[in-house]
N, C-alpha and C positions, 0 to 999 in steps of 0.2 A: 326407513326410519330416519328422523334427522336427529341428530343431538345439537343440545347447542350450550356452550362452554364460556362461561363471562370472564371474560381475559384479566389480571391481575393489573397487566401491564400492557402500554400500545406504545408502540412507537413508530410512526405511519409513515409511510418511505412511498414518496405518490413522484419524485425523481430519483435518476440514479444516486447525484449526492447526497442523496436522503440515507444512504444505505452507513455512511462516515458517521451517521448521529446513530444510528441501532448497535452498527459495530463498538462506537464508546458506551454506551449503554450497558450492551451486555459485557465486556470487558470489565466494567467496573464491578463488578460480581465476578469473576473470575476465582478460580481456586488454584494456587501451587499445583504443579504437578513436574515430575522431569521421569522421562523414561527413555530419554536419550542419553548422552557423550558429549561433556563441556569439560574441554581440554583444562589448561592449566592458563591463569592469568586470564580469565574469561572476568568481565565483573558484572554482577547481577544485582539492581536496584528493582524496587518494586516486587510483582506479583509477573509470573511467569509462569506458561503451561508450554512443558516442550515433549513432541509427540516421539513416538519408537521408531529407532535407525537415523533420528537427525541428531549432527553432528554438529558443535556449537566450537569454533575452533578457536584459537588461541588472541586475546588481546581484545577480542571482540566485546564493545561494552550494550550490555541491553537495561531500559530503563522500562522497567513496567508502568501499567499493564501491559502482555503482548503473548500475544498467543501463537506457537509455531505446529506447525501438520507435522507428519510424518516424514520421513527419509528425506530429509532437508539436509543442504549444508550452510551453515550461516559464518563469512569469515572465512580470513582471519580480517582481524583489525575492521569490522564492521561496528557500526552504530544503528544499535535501532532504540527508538525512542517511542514514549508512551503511544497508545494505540494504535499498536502496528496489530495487524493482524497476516500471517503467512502461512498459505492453504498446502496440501501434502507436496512432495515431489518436487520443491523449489530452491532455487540456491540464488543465496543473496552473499555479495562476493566478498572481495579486498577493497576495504575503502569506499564501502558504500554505505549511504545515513538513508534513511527510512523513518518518517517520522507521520503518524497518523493516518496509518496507510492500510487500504485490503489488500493486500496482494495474493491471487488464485492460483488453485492448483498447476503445479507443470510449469512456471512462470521464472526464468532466470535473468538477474540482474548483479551479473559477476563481478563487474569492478568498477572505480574512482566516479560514481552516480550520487544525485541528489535525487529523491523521490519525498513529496510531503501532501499529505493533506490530497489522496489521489485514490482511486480506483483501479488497478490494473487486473484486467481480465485471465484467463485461464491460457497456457501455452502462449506467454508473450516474453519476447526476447527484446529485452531493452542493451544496445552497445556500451559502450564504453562509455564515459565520459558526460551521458545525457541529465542533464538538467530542469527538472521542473519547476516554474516558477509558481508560486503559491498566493502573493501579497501585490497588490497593488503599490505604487509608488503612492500615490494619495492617501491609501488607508483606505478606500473606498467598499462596498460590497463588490464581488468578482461576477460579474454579468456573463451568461452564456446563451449562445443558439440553440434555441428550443423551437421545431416545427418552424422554421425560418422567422422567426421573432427573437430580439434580444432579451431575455428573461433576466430579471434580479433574483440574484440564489440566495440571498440572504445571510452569506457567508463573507466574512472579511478573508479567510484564508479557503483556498479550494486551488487546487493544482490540476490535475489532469483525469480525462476517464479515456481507458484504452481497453478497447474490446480484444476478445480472443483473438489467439491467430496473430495480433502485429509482431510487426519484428523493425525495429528501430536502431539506424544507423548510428553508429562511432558520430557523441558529441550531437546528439538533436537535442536543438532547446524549446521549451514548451512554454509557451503564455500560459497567465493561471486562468483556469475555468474553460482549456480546451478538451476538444475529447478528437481521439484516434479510431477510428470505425473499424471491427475484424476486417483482419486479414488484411489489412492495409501496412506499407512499409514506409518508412522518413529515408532520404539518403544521407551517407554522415554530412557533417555541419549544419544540418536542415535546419530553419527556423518554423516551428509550427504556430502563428498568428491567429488563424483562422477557425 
């Protein structure tokens, strides 16, 4: 038998940054929820769903929408900012901003990082210090290699997509609209252009 179910809602994700317009989509529906540990001095703007056993530690400002997994640690002195989204088992460190972001299960980004407007995969260890660049200097839309063609994403802002598995050295900087292929590593200071 087949059923077939007329969708209320579509939001069609035909690239991976396709998946940054589903993730604000469904955000914006979001419901409160906390069944974690948010220390003291924590400050909480917007809508916020925080999953059991993650720990929301002290100074750390989040600006909803954003939605956190399970047995996370967020902070201290972290910024996350509207449509973040942070999958179970991840820890987002001291001094790191997060802004418009999936970040997947397993995935740690401990300290003094910029990540915006990006993708990062499942089990990805981004170092210290690393930088994503989001904005064109011109304003321009953020063009990326798709199938060895230069593709317009339609995006004035788009930062990085980084498959499972990487692990990125102390201080990589990312041009906006690059992607990092699993299991692939940057060495610290890396410049990723390509």
């Amino acid at each position: 038998d087949v059923i077939c179910v007329e969708a209320e809602q579509w939001v069609p994700i035909p690239f991976a940054w396709s998946l940054l317009d589903a993730n604000k989509h469904i955000l914006n529906s979001l419901k409160p929820k906390n069944e974690g540990v948010v220390e003291q001095n924590v400050t909480i703007k917007g809508t916020i769903s925080v999953g059991k056993g993650t720990v929301i530690k002290s100074n750390s400002y989040l600006e909803g929408p954003i939605v956190i997994g399970e047995n996370c640690v967020i902070g201290p002195n972290c910024y996350l900012r509207p449509y973040t989204s942070v999958g179970n088992n991840c820890k987002i460190g001291f001094e790191v901003e997060i802004k418009n972001t999936i970040v997947m299960d397993g995935t740690h980004i401990p300290h003094l990082s910029y990540i915006g407007d990006s993708i990062i995969g499942e089990d990805v260890n981004i170092g210290a210090g690393t930088i994503t660049g989001n904005l064109r200097h011109d304003r321009g839309l953020i063009r990326t290699m798709l199938n060895d063609q230069l593709v317009d994403t339609g995006k004035e802002k788009l930062g990085v997509i980084i498959g499972d598995g990487a692990k990125l050295g102390i201080h990589t900087l990312i041009y906006p609209g690059r992607k990092i292929w699993p299991g692939k590593t940057t060495m610290p200071g890396e410049i990723v252009k390509a």
